[in-house]
Biopython code that builds the backbone (N, CA, C, O; Angstrom):
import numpy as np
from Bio.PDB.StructureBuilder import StructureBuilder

atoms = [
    (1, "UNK", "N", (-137.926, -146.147, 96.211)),
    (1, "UNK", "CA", (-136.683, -146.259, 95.464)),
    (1, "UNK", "C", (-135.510, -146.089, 96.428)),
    (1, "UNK", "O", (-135.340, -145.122, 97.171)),
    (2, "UNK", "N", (-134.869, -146.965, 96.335)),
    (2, "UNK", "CA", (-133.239, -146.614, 97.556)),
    (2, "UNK", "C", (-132.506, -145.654, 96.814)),
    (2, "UNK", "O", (-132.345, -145.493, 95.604)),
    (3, "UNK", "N", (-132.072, -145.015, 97.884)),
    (3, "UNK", "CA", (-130.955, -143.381, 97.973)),
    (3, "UNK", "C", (-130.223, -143.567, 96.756)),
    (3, "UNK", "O", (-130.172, -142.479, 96.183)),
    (4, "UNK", "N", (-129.483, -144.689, 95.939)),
    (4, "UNK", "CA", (-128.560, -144.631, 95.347)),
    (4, "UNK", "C", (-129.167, -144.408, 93.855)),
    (4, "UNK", "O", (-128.875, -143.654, 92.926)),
    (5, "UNK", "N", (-130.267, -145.540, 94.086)),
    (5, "UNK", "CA", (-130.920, -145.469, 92.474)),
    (5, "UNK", "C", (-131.512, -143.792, 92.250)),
    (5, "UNK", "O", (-131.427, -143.202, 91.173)),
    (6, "UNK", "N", (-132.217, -143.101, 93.728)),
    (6, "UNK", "CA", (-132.586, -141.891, 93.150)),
    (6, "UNK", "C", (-131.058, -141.103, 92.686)),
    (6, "UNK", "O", (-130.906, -140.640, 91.556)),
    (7, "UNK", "N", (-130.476, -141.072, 93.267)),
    (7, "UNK", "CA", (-129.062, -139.883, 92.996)),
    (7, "UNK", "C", (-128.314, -140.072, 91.483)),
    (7, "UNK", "O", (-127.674, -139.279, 90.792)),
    (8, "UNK", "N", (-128.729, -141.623, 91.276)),
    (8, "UNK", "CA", (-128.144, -142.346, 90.041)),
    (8, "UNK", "C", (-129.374, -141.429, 88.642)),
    (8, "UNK", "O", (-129.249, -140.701, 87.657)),
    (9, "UNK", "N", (-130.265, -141.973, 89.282)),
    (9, "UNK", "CA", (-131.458, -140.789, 88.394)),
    (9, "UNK", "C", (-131.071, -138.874, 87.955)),
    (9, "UNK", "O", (-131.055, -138.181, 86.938)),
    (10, "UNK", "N", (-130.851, -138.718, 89.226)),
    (10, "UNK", "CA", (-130.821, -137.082, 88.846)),
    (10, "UNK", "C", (-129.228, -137.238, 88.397)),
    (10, "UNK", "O", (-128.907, -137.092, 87.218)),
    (11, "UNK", "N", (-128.556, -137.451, 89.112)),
    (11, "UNK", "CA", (-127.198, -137.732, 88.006)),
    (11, "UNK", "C", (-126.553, -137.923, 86.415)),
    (11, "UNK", "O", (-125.460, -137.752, 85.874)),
    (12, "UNK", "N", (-128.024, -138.418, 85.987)),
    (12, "UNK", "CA", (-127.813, -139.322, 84.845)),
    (12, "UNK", "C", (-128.703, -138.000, 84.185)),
    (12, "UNK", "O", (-128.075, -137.359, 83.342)),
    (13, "UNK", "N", (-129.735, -137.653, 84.405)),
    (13, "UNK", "CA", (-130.306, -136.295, 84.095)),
    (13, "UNK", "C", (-129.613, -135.424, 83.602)),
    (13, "UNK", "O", (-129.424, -135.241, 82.399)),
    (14, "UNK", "N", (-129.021, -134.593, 84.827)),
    (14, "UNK", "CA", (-128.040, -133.592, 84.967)),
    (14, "UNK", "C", (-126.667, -133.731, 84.278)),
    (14, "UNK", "O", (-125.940, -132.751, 84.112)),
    (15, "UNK", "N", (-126.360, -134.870, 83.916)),
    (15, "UNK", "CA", (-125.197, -135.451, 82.836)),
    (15, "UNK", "C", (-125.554, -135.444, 81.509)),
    (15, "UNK", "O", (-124.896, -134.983, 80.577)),
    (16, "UNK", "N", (-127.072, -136.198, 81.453)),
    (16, "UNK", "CA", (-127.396, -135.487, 80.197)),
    (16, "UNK", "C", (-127.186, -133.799, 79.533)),
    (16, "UNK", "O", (-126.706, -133.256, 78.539)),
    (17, "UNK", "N", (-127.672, -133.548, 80.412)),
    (17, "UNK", "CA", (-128.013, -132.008, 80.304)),
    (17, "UNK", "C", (-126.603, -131.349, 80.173)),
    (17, "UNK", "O", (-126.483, -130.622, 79.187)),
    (18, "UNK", "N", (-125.680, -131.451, 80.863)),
    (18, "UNK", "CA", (-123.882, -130.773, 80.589)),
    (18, "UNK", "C", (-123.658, -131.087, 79.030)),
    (18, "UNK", "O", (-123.296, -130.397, 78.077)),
    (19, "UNK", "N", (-124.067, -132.549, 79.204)),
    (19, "UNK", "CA", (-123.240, -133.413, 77.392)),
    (19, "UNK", "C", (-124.041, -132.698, 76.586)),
    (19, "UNK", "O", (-123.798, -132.999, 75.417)),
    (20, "UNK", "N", (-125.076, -131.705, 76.697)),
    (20, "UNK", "CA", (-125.699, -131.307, 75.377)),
    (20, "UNK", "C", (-124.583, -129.774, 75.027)),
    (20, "UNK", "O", (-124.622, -129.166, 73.958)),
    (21, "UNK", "N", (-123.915, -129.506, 75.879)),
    (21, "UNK", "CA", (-123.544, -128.328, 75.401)),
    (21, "UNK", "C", (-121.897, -128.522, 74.928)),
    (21, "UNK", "O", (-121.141, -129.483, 75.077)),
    (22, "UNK", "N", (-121.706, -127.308, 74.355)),
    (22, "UNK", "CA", (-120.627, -127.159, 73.368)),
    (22, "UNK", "C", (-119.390, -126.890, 74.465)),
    (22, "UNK", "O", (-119.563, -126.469, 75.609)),
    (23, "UNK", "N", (-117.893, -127.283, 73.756)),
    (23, "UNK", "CA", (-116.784, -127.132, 75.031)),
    (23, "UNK", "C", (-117.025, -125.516, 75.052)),
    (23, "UNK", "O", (-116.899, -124.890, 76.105)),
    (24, "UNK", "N", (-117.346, -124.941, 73.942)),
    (24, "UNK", "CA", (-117.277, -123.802, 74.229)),
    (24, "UNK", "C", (-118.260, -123.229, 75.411)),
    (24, "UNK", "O", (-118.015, -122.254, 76.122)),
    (25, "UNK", "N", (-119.031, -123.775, 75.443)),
    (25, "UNK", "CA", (-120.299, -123.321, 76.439)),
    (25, "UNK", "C", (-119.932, -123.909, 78.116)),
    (25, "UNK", "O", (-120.276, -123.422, 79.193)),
    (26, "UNK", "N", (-119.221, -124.964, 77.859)),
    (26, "UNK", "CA", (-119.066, -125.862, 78.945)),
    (26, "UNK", "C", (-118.067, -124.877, 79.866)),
    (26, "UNK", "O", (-118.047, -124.803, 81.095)),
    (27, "UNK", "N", (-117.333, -124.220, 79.001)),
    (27, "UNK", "CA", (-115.739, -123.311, 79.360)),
    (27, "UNK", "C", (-115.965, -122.203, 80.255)),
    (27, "UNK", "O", (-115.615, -121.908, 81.398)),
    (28, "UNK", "N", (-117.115, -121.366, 78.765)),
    (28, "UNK", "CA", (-118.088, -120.047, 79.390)),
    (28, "UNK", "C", (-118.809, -120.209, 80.528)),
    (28, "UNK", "O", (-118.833, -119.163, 81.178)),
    (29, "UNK", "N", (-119.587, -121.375, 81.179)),
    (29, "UNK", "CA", (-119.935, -121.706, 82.464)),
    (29, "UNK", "C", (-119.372, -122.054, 83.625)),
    (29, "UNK", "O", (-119.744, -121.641, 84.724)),
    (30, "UNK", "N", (-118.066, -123.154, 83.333)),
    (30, "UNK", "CA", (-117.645, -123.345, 84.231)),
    (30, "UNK", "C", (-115.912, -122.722, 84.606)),
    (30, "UNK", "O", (-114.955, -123.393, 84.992)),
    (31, "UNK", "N", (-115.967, -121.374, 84.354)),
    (31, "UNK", "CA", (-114.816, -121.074, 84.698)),
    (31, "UNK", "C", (-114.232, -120.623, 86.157)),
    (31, "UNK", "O", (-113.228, -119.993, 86.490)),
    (32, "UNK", "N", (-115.448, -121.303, 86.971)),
    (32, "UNK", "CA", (-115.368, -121.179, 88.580)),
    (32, "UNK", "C", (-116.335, -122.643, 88.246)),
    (32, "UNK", "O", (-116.911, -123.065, 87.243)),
    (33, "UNK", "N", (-116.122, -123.248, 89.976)),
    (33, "UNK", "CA", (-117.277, -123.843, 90.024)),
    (33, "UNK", "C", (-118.347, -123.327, 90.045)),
    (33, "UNK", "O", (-118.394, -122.097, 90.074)),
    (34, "UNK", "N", (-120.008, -124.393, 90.034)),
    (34, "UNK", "CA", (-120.953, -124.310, 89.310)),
    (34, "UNK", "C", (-121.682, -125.073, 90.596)),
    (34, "UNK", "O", (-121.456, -126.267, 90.791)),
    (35, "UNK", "N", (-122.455, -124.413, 91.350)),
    (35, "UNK", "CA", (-123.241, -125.368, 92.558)),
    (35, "UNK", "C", (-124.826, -124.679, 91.965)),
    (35, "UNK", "O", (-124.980, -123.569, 91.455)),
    (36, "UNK", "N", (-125.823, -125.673, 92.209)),
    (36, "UNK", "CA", (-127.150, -124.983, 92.057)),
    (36, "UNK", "C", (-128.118, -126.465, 92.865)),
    (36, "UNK", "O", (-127.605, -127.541, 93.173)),
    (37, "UNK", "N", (-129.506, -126.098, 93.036)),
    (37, "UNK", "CA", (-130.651, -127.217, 93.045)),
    (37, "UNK", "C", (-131.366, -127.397, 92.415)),
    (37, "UNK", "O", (-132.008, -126.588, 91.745)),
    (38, "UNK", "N", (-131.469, -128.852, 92.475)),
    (38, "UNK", "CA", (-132.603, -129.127, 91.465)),
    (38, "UNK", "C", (-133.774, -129.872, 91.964)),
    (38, "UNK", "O", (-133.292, -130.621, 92.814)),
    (39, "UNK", "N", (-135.035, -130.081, 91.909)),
    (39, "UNK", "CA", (-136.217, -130.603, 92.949)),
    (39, "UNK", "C", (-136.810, -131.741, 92.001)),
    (39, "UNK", "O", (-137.575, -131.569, 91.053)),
    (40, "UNK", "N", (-136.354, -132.781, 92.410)),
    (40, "UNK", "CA", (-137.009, -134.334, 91.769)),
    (40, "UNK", "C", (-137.890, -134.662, 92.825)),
    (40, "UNK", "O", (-137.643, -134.577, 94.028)),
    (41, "UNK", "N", (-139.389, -135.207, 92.055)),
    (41, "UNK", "CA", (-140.635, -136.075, 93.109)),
    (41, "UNK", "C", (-140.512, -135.012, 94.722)),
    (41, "UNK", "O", (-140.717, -135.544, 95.814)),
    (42, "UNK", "N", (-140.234, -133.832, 94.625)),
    (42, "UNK", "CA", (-140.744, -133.129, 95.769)),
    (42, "UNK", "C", (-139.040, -132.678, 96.661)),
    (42, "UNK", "O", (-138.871, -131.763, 97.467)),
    (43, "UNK", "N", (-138.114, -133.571, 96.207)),
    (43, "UNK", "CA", (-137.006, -134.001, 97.054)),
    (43, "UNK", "C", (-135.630, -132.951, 96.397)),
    (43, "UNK", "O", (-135.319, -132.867, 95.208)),
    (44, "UNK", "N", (-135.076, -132.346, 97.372)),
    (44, "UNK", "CA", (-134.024, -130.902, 96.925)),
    (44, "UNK", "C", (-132.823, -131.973, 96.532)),
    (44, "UNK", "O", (-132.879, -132.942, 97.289)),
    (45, "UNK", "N", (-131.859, -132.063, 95.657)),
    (45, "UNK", "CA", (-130.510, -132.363, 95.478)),
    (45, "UNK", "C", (-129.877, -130.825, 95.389)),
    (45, "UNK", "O", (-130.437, -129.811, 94.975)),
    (46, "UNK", "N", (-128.910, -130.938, 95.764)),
    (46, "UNK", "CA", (-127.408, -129.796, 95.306)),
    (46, "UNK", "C", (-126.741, -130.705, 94.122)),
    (46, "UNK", "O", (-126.751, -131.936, 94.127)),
    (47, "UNK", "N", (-126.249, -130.012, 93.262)),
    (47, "UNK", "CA", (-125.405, -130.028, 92.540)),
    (47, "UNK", "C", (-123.971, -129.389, 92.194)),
    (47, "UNK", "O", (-123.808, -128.169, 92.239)),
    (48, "UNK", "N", (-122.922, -130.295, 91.839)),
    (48, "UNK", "CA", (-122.182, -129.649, 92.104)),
    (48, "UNK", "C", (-121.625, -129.945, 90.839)),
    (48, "UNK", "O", (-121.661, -131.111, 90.447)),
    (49, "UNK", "N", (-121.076, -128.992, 90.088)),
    (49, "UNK", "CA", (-120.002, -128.886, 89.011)),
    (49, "UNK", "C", (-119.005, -127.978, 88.708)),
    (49, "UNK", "O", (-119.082, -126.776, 88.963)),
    (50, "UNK", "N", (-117.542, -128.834, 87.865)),
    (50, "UNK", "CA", (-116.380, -128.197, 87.946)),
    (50, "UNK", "C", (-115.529, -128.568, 87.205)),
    (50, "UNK", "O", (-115.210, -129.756, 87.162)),
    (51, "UNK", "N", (-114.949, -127.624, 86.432)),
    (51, "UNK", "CA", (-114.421, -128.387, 85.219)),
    (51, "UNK", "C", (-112.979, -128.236, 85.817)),
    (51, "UNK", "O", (-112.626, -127.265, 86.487)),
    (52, "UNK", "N", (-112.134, -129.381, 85.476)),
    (52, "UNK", "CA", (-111.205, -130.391, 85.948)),
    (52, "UNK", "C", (-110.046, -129.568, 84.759)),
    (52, "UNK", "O", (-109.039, -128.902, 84.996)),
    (53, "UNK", "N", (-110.710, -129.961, 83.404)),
    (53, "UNK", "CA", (-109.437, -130.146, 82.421)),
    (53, "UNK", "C", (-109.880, -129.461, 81.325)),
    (53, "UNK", "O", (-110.979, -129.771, 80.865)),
    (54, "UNK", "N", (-109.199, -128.532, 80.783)),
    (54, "UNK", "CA", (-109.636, -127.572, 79.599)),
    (54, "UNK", "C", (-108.147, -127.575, 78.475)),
    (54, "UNK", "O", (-107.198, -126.836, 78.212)),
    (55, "UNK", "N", (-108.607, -128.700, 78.131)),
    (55, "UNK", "CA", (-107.207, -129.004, 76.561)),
    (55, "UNK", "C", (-108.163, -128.846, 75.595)),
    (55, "UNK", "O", (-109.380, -128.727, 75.743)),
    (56, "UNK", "N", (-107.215, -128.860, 74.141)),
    (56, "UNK", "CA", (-107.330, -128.378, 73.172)),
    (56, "UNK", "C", (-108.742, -129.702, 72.344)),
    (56, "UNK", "O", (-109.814, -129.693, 71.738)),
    (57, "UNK", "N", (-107.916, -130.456, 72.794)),
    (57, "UNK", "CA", (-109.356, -132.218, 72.514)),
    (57, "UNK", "C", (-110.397, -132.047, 73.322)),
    (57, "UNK", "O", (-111.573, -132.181, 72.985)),
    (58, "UNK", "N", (-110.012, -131.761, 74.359)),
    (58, "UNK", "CA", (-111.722, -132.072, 75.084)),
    (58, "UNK", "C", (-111.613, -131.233, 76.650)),
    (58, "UNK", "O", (-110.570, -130.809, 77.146)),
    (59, "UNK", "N", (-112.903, -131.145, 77.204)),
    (59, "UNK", "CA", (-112.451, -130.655, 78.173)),
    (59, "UNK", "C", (-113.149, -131.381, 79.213)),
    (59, "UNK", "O", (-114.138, -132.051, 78.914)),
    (60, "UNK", "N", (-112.756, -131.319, 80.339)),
    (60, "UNK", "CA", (-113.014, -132.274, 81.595)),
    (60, "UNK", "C", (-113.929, -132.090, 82.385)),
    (60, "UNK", "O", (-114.193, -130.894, 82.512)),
    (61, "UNK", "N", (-114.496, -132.720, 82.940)),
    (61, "UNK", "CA", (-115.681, -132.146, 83.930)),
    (61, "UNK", "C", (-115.844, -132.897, 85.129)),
    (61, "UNK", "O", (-115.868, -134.115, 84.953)),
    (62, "UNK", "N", (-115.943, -132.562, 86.105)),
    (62, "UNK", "CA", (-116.624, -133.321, 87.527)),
    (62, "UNK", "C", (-118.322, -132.798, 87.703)),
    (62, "UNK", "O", (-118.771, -131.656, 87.602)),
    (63, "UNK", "N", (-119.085, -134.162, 88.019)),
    (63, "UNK", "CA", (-120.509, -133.432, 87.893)),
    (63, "UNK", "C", (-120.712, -134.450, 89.713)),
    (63, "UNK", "O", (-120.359, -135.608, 89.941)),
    (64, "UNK", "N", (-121.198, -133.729, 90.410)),
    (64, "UNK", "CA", (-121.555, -134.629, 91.713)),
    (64, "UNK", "C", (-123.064, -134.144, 91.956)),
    (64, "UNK", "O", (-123.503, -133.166, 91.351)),
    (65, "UNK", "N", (-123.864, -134.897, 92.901)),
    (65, "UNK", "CA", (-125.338, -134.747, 93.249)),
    (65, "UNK", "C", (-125.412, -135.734, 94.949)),
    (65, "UNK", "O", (-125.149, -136.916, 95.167)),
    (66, "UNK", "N", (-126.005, -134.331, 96.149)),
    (66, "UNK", "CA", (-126.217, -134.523, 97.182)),
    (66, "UNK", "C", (-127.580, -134.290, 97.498)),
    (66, "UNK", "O", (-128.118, -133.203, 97.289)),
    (67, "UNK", "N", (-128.154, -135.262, 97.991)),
    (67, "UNK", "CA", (-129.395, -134.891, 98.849)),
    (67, "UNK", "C", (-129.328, -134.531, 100.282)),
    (67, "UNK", "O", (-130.364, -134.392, 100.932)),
    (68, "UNK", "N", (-128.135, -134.371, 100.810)),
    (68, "UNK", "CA", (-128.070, -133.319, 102.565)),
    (68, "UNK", "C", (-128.305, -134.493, 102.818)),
    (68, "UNK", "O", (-129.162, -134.203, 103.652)),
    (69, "UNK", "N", (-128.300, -135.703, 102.838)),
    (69, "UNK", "CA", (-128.865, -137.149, 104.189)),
    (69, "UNK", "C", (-127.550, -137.040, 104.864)),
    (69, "UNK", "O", (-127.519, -137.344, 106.056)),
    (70, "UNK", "N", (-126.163, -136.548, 104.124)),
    (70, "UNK", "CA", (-124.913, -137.286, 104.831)),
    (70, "UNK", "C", (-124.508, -135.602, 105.826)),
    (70, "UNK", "O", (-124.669, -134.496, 105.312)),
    (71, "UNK", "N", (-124.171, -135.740, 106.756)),
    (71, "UNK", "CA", (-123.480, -134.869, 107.837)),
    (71, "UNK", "C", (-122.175, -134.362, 107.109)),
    (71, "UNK", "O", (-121.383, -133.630, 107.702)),
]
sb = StructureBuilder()
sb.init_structure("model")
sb.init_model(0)
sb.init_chain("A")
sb.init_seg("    ")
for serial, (resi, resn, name, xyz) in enumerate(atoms, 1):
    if name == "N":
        sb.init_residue(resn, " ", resi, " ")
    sb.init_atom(name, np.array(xyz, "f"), 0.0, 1.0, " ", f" {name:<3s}", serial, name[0])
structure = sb.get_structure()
């Protein structure tokens, strides 16, 4: 599988997984950033999350995913 389609995979995962929770939950977690790993087919990603925008409608999020290949 090329680099992009895997990152596009755990991305799409890990996006799932934020969208299941409540702004309220989203708020309670990310009131600092949010870095952790996660291990797909053997292979480490970092994750990185950070919420952007906390209004009264909705609240904002940045979700990113590195596998260490880039310097």
């Amino acid at each position: 599988m090329r680099r992009r389609a895997e990152w596009r995979r755990v991305l799409d995962a890990e996006t799932e997984s934020w969208s299941r929770k409540s702004c309220e939950q989203l708020i309670e977690k990310l009131h600092e950033s949010h870095n952790y790993v996660v291990v797909v087919d053997a292979k480490h990603y970092q994750v990185e999350v950070e919420l952007l925008e906390n209004c009264e409608e909705y609240v904002h999020m940045a979700l990113g995913v590195d596998d260490g290949c880039f310097p």
